[in-house]
N, C-alpha and C positions, 0 to 999 in steps of 0.2 A: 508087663506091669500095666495095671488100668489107667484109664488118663480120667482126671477128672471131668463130671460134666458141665460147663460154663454154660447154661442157657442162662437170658437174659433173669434175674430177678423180678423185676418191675413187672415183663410178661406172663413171668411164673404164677407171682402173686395174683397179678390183676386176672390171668383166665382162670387163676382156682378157686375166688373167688366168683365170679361171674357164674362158672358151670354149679356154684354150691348154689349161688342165687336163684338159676336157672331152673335146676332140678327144685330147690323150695319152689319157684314158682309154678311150674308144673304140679307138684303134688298137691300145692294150696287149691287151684282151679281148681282140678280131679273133684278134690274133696266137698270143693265148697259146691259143685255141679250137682255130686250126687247126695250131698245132705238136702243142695234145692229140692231135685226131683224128689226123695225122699218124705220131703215134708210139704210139698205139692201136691203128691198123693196124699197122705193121711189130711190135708184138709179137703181135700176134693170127698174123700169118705166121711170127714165128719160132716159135709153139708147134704152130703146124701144120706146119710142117715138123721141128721135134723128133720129134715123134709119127710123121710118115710115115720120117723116119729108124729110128725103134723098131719100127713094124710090116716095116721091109724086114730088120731084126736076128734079127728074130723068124723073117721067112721063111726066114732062110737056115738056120734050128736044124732043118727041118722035124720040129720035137716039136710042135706047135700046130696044129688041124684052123680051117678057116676063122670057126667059132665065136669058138672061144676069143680067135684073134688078134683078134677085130674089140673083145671084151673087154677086154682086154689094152690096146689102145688107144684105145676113145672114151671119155667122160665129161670130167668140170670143162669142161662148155661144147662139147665136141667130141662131134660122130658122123660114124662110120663108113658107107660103103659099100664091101666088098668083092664083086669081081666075079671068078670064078673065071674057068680056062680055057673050061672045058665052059659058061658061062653061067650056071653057079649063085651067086647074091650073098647075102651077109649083112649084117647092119644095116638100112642102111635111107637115103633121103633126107630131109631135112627138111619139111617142112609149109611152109612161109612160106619160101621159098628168097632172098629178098629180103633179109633181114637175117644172112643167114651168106657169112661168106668162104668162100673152097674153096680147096684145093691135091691134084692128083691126082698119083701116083707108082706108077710099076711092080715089081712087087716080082720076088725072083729065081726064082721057080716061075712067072713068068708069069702071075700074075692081077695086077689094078689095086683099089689101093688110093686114095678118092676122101676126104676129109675135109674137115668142114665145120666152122669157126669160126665160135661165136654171138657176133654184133658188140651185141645188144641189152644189154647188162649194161654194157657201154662206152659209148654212146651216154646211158644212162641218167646215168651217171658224169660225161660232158662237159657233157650239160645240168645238172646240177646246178652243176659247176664255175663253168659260163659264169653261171649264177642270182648263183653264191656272189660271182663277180668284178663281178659289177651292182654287189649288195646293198654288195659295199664299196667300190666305184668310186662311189656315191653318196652313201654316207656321209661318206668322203674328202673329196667335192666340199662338201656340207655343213658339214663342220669346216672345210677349207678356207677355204670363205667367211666364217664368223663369223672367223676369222682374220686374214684378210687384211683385215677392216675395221678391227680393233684396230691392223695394222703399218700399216695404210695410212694411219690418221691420226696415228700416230705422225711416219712417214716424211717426210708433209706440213705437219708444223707447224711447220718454215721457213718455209712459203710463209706460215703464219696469222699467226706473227712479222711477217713484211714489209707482209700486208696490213693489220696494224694498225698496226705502224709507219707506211705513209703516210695511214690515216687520219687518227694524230694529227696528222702533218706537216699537210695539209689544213685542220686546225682550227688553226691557228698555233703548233703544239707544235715546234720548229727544234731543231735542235742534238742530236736522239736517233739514235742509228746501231744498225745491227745486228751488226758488228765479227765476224763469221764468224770462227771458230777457225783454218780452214781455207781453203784458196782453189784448190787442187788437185784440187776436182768440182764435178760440176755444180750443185749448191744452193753452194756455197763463190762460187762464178767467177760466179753470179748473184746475191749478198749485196752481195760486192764490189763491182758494178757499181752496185748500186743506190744503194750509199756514195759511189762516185761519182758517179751522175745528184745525190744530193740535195747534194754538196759544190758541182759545178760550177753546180746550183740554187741555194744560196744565195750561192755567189760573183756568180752573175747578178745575183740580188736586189741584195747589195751593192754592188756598181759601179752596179746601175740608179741606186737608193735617193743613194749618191755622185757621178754626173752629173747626178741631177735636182737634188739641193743646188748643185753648180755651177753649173747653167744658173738655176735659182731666183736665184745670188748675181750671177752673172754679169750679167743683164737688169737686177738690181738697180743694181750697179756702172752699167753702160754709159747705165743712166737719170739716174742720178745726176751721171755725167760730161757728158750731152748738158745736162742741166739745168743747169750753170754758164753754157758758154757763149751757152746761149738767152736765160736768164735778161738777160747781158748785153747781148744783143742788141736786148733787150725793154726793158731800163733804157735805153741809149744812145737807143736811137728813142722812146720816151716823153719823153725830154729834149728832143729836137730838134722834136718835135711842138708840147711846151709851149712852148719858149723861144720859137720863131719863129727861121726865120730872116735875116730884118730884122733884130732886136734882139740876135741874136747875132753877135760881132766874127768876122772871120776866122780868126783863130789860135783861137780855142774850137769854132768849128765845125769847124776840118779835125780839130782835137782828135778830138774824137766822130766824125768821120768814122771816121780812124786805128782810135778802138775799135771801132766800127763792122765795120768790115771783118775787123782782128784777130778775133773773137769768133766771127762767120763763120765765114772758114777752120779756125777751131779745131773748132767746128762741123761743120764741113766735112771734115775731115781724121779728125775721128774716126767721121763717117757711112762714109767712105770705106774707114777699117781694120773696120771691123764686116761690110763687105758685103765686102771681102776676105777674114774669117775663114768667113764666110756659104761662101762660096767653095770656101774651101781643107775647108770640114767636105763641102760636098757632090760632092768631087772634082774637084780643080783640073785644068783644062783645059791642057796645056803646050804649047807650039810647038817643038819637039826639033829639032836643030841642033849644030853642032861648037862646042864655046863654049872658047876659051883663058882660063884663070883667070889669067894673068900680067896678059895683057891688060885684061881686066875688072877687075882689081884695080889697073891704073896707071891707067883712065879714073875711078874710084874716088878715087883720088889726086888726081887731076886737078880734079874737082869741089871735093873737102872743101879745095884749097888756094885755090878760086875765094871760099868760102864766111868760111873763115877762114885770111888770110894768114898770119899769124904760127902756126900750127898746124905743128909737125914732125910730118909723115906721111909715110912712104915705103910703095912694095912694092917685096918681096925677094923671090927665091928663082927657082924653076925654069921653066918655061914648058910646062904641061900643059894636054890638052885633055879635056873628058868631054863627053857627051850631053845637051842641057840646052835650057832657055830661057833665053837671055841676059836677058830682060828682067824674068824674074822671080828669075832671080841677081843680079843689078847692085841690085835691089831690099834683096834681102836683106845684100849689102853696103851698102847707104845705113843699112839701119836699126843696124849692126855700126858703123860710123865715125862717124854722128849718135848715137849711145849715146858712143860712147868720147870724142867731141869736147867733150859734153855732163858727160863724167864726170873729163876733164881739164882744160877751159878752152880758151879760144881759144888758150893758147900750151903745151899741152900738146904729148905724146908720143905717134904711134899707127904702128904698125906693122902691114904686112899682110904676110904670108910665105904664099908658094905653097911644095907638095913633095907628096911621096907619101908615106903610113904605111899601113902593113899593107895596101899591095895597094891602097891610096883615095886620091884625090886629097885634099887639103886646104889650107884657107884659113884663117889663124890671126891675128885680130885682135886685138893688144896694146896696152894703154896703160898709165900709168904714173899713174893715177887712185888714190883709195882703194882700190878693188877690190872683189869682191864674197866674202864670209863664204863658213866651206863650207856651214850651213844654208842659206843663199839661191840656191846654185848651181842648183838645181833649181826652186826656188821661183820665181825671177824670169821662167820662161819662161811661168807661168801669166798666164790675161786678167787684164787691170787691175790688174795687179801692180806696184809704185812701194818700189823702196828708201830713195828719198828724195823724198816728196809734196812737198814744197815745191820744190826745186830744176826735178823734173820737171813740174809744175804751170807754171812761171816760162817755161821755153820751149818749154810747148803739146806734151809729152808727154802720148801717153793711155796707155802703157801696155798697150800691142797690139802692139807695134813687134817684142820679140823672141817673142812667138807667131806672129806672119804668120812668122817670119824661119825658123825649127822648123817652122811648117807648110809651107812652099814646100821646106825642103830635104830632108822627110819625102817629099812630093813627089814627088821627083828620085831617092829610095830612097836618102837618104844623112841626115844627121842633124845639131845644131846642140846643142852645149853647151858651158857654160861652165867649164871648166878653172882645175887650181889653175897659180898664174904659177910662174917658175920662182925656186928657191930666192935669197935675198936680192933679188929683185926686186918694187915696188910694182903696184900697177894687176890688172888682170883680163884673162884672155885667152880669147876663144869660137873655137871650134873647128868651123869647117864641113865636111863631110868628104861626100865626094860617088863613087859606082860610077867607076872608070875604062870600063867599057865603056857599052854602050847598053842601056837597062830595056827 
């Protein structure tokens, strides 16, 4: 894995700046040396050519003997060669021919006129210049950099804000933000961010910190609950142990048998919901299939009227199909009708209604029970949750019943709550609602 590279910032900035400085500086002299030279030359040629324009002026007066004109024209930098017809010249050539320009012109008496520009005075001129543009091009760079140390750690102490803000975070200091003015650049749009890593960091915490109290209370509960029926288990069979049974009559032993066994399954039934929930937390496995909720909701019927005759239950409604597992539907319908059965009596009220809402199939269990509060509408779906401990206690509820019921229909990518009834009607109504298509 690569490791990131941590060089200093501040040096980062400050020498890439500087080398950007540097290199401008260099290319500025370059340029400005050789547009000097440049244009050093073409004036040194327009003065030689001034000059050869005045000596051909001169020639054409012929008042001037070859002396005078050559007079007349060299000096400030300049000398003359004139070359007569006949061969006779005046002035002279330069010594060091190397550092003088030349421009030669005929003049109108036919002699040639040859002049020679001293480039050394310019030369002297440019190197100075190009000296002078170091000397400031260095200094520049010098002020520069103490400069750009002072902006640069200005410009940075965003980032020195942040890194101490997560220092203190680190040390358990929470709840401190950097709240950027701005969010519209790049230190802004990175403040921001960071507001967010450390909100949806402590929201982590907090849910963590909130499921491990759960699951802490949760193991507690479900110990607590195994321990009744164990408990009774361990009572009944220490009784049968002591009594003998020789000395015990028949009706007292089937007695104990009865509890016996009751205690068991209770036992039994809540080992069962645990390693369902176990299940449904680690990814319930589905058997997918075309499943008719009309259907499923009459064989539904069917059982709870096997169960409890004098029980009015119907289903109603329409005859749709979704993607499913029937077996862990029909499920979730047992625990909906053994709740409602439980929460109106063996000659209560319960109704199941199939339809469609918003595009979802749904399955709507009503009874005509006390019902449930709106505080507890939410509440009730939690583990080992009991609206009424005693009653639920009585027929071997644990209290799991509508969380399997929510997790199987979570499942299925559809959902399970309990609904307020409708207006002047008693009891409680849960609400299955399930994808019309396939997940």
């Amino acid at each position: 894995m690569s490791r990131l590279k941590t060089v200093s910032l501040r040096r980062r900035v400050t020498l890439s700046v500087m080398i950007v400085l540097f290199a401008v500086m260099v290319t500025l002299v370059f340029t400005v040396d050789a547009l000097f030279a440049s244009q050093s030359s073409r004036d040194i040629e327009t003065v030689l050519l001034d000059r050869a324009r005045t000596a051909q002026q001169l020639a054409k007066t012929q008042k001037y003997s070859g002396n005078q004109l050559v007079h007349k024209v060299d000096g400030m930098g300049v000398q003359v060669l004139l070359t007569m017809q006949d061969g006779t010249t005046f002035g002279g050539e330069p010594d060091n021919g190397d550092r003088f320009r030349s421009v030669t012109r005929a003049l109108p008496d036919g002699s040639t006129i040859k002049l020679y520009g001293d480039t050394s005075v310019l030369s002297a001129a440019q190197i100075r210049l190009r000296n002078l543009l170091l000397a400031v091009g260095l200094g520049a760079l010098a002020v520069t950099a103490g400069a750009l140390i002072f902006v640069v750690q200005r410009a940075l102490a965003p980032l020195d804000a942040m890194t101490t803000l997560a220092r203190s975070i680190t040390g358990g200091h929470r709840g401190r933000r950097l709240n950027p003015l701005r969010t519209n650049n790049e230190l802004g749009r990175t403040a921001a961010a960071f507001d967010d890593m450390l909100d949806s960091l402590e929201g982590a915490e907090t849910t963590a910190r909130a499921s491990e109290e759960r699951t802490k209370r949760f193991v507690a509960d479900a110990a607590h609950e195994l321990r009744t029926p164990i408990a009774g288990v361990q009572a009944v069979a220490e009784a049968l142990m002591q009594t003998g049974l020789d000395e015990a009559g028949a009706e007292e032993r089937d007695r104990m048998n009865l509890l016996l066994v009751r205690e068991s399954r209770r036992a039994g039934r809540l080992v069962d919901d645990l390693l369902a929930l176990a299940r449904i937390d680690a990814g319930l496995e589905l058997q997918l299939e075309s499943v008719d909720l009309l259907a499923l909701a009459e064989a539904e019927v069917s059982r709870s009227r096997l169960l409890a005759p004098d029980l009015d239950i119907e289903a109603e409604g329409i005859a749709v199909s979704v993607v499913g597992d029937p077996q862990r539907l029909a499920q979730v319908l047992v625990n909906l009708s053994d709740n409602a059965r439980q929460a109106t009596g063996p000659e209560g009220k319960v109704r199941l209604h199939v339809g469609v809402f918003a595009g979802r199939a749904t399955i709507t269990v009503k009874d005509n029970g006390p019902g449930v509060g709106f505080a507890d509408r939410e509440r009730i779906f939690d583990r080992l949750t009991r609206l009424d401990e005693a009653r639920d206690r009585r027929h071997g509820g644990s209290g799991l019943g509508l969380a399997i019921a929510r997790g199987v229909a979570r499942a299925h990518g559809g959902d399970l709550t309990c609904a307020a009834p409708d207006p002047g009607e008693p009891g409680a109504a849960f609400v299955l609602s399930l994808p019309l298509s396939a997940r």
